[in-house]
N, C-alpha and C positions, 0 to 999 in steps of 0.2 A: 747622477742621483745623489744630492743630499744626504751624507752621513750621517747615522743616529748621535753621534758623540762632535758634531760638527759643532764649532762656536757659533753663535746667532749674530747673523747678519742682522744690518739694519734691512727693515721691512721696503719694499717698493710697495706694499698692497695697504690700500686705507681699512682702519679697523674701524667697527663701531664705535663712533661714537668717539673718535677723532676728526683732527682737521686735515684737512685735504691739501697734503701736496703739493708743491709747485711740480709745471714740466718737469723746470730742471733739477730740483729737487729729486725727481723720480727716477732722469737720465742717470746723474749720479749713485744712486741706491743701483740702479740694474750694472752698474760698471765694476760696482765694487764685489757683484759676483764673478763665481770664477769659470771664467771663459775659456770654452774647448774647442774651441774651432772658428771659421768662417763660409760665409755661403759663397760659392765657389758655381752654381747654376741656378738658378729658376725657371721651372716649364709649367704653366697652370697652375695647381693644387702640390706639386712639389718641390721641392727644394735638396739641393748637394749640400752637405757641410763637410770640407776638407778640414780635419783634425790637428792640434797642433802638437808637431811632432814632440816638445820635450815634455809630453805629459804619460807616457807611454808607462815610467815607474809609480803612478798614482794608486791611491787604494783604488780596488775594484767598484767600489761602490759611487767611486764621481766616475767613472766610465758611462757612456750614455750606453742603454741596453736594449735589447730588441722591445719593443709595446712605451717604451720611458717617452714622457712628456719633455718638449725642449720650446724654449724659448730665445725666438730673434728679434731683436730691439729693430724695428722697421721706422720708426722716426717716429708720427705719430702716435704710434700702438706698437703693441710689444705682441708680437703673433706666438702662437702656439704650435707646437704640429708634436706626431708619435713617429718616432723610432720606428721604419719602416723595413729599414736592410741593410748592412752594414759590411763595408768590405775593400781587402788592400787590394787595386786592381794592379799592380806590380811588385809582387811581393819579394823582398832584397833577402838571402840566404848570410851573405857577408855581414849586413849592418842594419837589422829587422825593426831598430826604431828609425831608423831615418823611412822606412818604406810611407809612402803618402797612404792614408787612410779616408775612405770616406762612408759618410753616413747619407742613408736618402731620408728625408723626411716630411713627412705628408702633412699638409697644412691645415688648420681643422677652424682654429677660431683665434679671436685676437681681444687681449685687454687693451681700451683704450686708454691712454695715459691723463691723467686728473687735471684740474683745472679749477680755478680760484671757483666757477658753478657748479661744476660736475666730477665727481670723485670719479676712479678710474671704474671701469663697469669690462663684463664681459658680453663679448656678441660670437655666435656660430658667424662663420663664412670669413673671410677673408678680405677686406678695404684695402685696405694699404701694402701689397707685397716686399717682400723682401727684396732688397739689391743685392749686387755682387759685391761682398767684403765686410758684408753687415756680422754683427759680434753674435754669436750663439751661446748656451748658455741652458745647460739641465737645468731643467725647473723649480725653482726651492721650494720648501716645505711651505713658505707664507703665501706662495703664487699659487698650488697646491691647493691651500687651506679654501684662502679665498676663493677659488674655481668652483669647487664643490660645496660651498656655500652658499651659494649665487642663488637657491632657491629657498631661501629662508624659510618662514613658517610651515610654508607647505609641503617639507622635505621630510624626511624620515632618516633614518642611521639602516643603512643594510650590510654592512659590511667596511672595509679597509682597500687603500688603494695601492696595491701590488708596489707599485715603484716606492711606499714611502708607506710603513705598517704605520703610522702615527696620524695619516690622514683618512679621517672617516670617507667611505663612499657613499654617498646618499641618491637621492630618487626623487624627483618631485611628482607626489602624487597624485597630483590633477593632469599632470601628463601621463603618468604612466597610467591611469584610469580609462582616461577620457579618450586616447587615441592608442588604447588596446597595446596587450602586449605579449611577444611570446618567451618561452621561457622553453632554449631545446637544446639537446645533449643524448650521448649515447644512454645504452642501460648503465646505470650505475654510476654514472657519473654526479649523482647528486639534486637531481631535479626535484623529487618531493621535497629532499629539507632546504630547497633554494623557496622552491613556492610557502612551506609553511614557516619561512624564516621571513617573507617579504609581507608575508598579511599579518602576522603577529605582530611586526615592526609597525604596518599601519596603522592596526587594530589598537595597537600601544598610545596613537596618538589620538586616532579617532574611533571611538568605543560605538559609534553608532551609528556605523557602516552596516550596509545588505550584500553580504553576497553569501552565496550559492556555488558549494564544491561538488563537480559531477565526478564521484569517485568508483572508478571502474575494480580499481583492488583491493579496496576495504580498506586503507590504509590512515587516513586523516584522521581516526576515531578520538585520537588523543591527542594532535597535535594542538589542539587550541585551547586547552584544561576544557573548563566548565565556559569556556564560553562561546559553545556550538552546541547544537542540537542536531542531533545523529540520528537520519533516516534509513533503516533496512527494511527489505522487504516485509517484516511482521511488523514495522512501525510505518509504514511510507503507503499513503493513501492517493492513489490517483486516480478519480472514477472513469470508466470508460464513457460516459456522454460527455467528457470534457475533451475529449478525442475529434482530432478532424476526419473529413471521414476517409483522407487517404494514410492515414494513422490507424484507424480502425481497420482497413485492408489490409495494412502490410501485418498487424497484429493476426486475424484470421488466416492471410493467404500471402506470407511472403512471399515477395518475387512475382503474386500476379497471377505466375504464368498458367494458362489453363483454366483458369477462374471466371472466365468474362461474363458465364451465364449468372454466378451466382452474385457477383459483384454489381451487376445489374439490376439486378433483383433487391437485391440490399440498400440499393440507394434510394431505390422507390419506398421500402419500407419505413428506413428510418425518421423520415419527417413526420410518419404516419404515427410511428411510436413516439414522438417528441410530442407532438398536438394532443396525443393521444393522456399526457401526463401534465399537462398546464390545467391549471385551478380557475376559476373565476377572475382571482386576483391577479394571478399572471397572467392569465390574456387579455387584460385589461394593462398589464405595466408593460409586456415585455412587446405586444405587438396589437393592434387594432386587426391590420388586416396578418390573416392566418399562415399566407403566400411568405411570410417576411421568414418564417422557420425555414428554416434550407439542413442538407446534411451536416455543413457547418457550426450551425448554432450551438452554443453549450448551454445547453437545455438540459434537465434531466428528463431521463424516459426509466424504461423498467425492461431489463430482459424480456423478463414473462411475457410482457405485452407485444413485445417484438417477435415471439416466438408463437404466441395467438395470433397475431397477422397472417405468419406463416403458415399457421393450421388454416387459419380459414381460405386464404388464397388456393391451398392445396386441398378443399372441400370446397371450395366454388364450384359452379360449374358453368362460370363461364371464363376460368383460365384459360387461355389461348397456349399457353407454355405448357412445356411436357414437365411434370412431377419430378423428375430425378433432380434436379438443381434446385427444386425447394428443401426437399429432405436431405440434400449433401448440406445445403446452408445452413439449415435446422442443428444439422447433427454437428458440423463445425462453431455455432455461435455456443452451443450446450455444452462440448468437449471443451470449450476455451475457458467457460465460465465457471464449470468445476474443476479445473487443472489448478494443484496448489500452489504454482509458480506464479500465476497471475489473481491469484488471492486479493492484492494491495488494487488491483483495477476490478477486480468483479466481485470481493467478496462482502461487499456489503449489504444487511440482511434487509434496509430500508433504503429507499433512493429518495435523495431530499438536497434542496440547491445550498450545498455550503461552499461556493468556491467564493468568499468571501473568505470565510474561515480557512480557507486552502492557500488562498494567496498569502494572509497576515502570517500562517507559520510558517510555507514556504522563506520567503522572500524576508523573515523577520521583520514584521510591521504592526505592532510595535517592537522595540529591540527587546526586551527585558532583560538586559544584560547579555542575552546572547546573541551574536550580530553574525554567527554564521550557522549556515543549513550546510550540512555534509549529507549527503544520496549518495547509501551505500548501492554499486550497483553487479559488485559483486554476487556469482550463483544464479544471475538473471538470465531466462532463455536470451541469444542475443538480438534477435528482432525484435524483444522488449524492451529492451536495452538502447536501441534504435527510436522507439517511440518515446521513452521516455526522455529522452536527451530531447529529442524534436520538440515534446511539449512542454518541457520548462523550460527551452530555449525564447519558443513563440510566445509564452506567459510572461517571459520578463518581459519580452517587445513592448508585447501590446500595453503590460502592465504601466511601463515607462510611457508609453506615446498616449494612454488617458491620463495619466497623471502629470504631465505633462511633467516631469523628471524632476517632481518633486521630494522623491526618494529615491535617488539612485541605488543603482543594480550591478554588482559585478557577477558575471558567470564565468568560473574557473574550471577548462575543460580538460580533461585528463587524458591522453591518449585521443585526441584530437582527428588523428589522421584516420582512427577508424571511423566518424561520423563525419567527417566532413575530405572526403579523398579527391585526391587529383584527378584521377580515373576516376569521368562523369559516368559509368558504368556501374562502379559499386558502392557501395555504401545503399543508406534510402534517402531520396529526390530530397522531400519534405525539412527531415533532418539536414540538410547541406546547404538548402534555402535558408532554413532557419537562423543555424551559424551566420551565413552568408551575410544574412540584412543583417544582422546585428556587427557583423564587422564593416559593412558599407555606411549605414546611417544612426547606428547605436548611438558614436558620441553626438547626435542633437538631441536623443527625447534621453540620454541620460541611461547606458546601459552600457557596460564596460563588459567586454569580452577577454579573456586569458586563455591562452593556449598552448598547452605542453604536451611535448611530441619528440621521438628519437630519431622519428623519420621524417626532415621536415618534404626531403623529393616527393613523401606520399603525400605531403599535406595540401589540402586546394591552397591554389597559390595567390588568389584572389584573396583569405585569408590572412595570411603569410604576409601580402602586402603592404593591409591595414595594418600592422602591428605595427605601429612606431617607436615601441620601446622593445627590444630584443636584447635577453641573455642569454649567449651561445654560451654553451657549458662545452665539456670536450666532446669531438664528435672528428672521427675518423674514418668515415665515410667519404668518399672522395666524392660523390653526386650528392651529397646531404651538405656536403660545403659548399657548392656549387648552385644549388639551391639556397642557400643563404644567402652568399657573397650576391643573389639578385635581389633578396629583399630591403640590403641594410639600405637604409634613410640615407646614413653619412656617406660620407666617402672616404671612407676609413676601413675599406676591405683589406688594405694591406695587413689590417692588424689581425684581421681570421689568420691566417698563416698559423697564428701560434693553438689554434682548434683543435688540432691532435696529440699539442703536447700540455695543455694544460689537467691543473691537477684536479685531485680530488674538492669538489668544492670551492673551482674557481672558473670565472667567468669572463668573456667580453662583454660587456655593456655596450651597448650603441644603443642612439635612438633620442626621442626630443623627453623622456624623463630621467636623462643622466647632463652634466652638462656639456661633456664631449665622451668620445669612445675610450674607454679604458678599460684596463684589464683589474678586475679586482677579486676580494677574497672574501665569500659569503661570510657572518660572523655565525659563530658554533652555538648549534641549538642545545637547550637543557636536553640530557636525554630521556626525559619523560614527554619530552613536547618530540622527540624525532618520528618519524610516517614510517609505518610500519611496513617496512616490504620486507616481505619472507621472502628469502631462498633457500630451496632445500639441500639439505649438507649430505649428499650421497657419502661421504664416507664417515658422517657421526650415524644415520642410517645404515648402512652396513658393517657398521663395528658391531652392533647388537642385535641378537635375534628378538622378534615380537614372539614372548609367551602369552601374551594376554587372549586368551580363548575368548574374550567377548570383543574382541579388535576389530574384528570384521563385520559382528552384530551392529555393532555402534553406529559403523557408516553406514551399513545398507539402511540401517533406520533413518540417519540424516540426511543419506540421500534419497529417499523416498519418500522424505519428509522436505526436501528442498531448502533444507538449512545448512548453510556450509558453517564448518568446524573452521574456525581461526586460531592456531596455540598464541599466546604469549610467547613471545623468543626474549628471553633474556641474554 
């Protein structure tokens, strides 16, 4: 590693807006670093480097370190690789700097060397391997520089790169967008102000961006100043005809089970109530023939009217069906629809087609300056909670595949693994589908997927997959690492190793929006912009008794009011 107080070598890496190098021009720049060893094996993707032994009294900081970038001069390219394992396989007690040392190092990508056409460039993968006796060589701060440069304009600043605090880590974010990314770590290890440290960076560049935070703890309300629009359940409107209709089952009758008579009956009604609510005008736009309404359609209808179907089918008299599974359905669509939790889906006093107006504030179209939707979805029963992930999930889809991804869509899922689980058993179908296509074919019509998660073992691993850009924060789970080390892109698992012991607020990088695997160090958010997560402090709680006699009025009011109390933690 490169000294912070080292004297500046001459550059081997071409700057803007110089001239380009000769080969040997370049040979000799990479010579006149200082060389700690040679390659001593090559087996595929890795490489031996035996150390040279009179370097053993050096500062710490030129010792090459576990995750450290190194560089082997391969003739026509100057290869890459990280610091994979490090160790004396005969260690001398009498004479402990003569003992041989060696380092493994895993070969990730290679700068090619300039040329009177083409300045030196970087490529992933490996052309030209190393031999045995070629000169090694810790990375310096300009090979460094230039590495994570490589994505120019369409890069962002997220942070610093572990082995050398003076080199920015950046992101190129059409990659990290367009072929999804996840973002996974124990509790506490830093994940909310990793994710609102990485959209704030983008949003810094690009102001008029769409996306959409599915926030299950309430926490993003402030991370983005003034430029979010923050939906909670007394502000968050999603009518139920906008529901498909195994969204509207799982919302009346999670899980199904026992239901079949009523769910049956339901499906025959609702197209009846859909038809039943189209104008002259609209059934003239929306369909000629009447057959094209199905339980699907997002049509508006009208409870009432659905619930008139039901009287009257249950005063026909030529129902073939026994009575009790119209009035269980009856009594179930009317409990749902004055229940105060589902207020934001049923409480409106007039039904009128504004999913025009639903999409443009969902999905910010226009931006007006503020280019992110936060859905609080904190206090929500969790089967609504289930649906409403499902349906802005599918709304971005579709919204993307007419528009043909004229305004792209990031959707930023929090807690991931409860809507979209490994075990095709839990969660709900619809919800997991939804995720699903949108991390299979998202990047064509234009819909970027994010997913943060502590558990990635629970996460569907079809998921997990598509995520081409992943930062592993720490994670000390020995089958949560094991589940990763199958998804990463590169082949650079050797460098998870270090997943248990990194710190607070740092990261591996792998993936196609970094430009190799590296360990780096998220940059510190203002703390007005940090994600609010409460933990509760049982012993500032139990230091003081609660005398306030109206303490327990308060909640029972809010919870029977269905609004949860969030303090301010200072």
């Amino acid at each position: 590693m490169t000294p912070l107080n080292a004297p500046v070598r001459k550059s081997s890496i071409v700057r803007k807006g110089a001239a380009s190098p000769t080969a040997e021009a370049y040979d000799n720049a990479f010579q006149d670093k200082p060389r700690i060893g040679t390659v001593v094996s090559v087996t595929g993707s890795h490489a031996l480097v035996m150390l040279e032994q009179d370097r053993t009294g050096e500062d710490r900081a030129q010792r090459p370190q576990l995750g450290a970038i190194m560089s082997i001069d391969a003739g026509p390219s100057v290869v890459l690789g990280l610091v994979s394992a490090m160790s004396v396989p005969a260690p001398s007690q009498d004479n402990p700097s003569a003992a041989m040392r060696i380092v493994e190092v895993e070969l990730i990508g290679e700068f090619s060397k300039p040329t009177i056409n083409a300045p030196a460039r970087f490529r992933r993968g490996v052309s030209s391997f190393p031999t045995l006796g070629d000169t090694v060589h810790v990375a310096t701060r300009d090979e460094l520089t230039a590495l994570f440069a490589i994505n120019g304009v369409s890069s962002v600043r997220i942070g610093v790169v572990k082995q050398d605090a003076h080199i920015p880590a950046t992101v190129n974010v059409d990659e990290v967008f367009s072929r999804h990314c996840a973002i996974l770590g124990t509790t506490g290890a830093g994940k909310s102000c990793a994710v609102a440290l990485l959209l704030r960076s983008v949003l810094g560049r690009f102001p008029n961006a769409h996306i959409v935070v599915l926030d299950p703890h309430n926490e993003y309300s402030r991370s983005f100043d003034d430029r979010a629009v923050v939906f909670d359940p007394t502000s968050f409107t999603l009518p139920y005809w906008m529901l498909t209709f195994d969204e509207l089952v799982e919302v009346l009758y999670p899980g199904r089970a026992g239901y079949s008579e009523e769910i049956e009956i339901l499906a025959d009604l609702v197209p009846a109530a859909k038809k039943m609510n189209l104008t002259g005008a609209s059934r003239a736009g929306i369909a000629r023939d009447m057959t094209a309404i199905t339980v699907d359609t997002p049509t508006p209808y009208r409870i009432s009217e659905l619930l008139s179907l039901i009287d009257k089918a249950l005063g026909g008299l030529d129902s073939s069906r026994h009575t009790a599974p119209y009035k269980r359905l009856r009594n179930r669509i009317y409990t749902i629809s004055q229940d105060a939790r589902y207020a934001f889906m049923f409480g409106g006093l007039t039904v009128q087609d504004n999913l025009k107006e639903i999409l443009g504030e969902l999905f910010r179209i226009p931006v007006h300056d503020k280019p992110v939707s936060v859905i609080e979805l904190g206090g929500l029963p969790s089967e609504v909670v289930q649906v409403v992930v499902s349906v802005v999930s599918r709304l971005a889809f579709e919204f993307s595949l007419w528009s043909n991804g004229a305004a792209p869509i990031a959707l930023v899922c929090e807690d991931a693994h409860r809507y979209a689980p490994a075990d095709q058993n839990e969660g709900f179908g619809p919800t997991r589908r939804s995720l699903v296509r949108i991390a299979k074919e998202g990047r064509k019509v234009g819909v970027s997927l994010w997913v943060v998660s502590q558990r990635p073992t629970e996460l569907d691993p079809t998921i997990l997959s598509q995520c081409n850009t992943i930062f592993a924060m720490r994670l000390a789970n020995q089958a949560d690492q094991e589940a990763l080390r199958a998804a990463v892109p590169d082949a650079s698992t050797s460098l998870l190793s270090c997943l248990p012991s990194l710190g607070m607020g740092e990261a591996i990088a792998v993936g196609e929006g970094v430009p190799m695997p590296t360990r780096i160090r998220f940059d510190a958010l203002d703390r007005d912009a940090v994600p609010r997560s409460i933990t509760a402090s049982f012993t500032d709680g139990w230091s003081v008794d609660v005398e306030d006699d109206g303490f327990v009025d308060r909640i029972v009011e809010q919870w029977r009011a269905q609004r949860m109390l969030l303090p301010e933690i200072e």
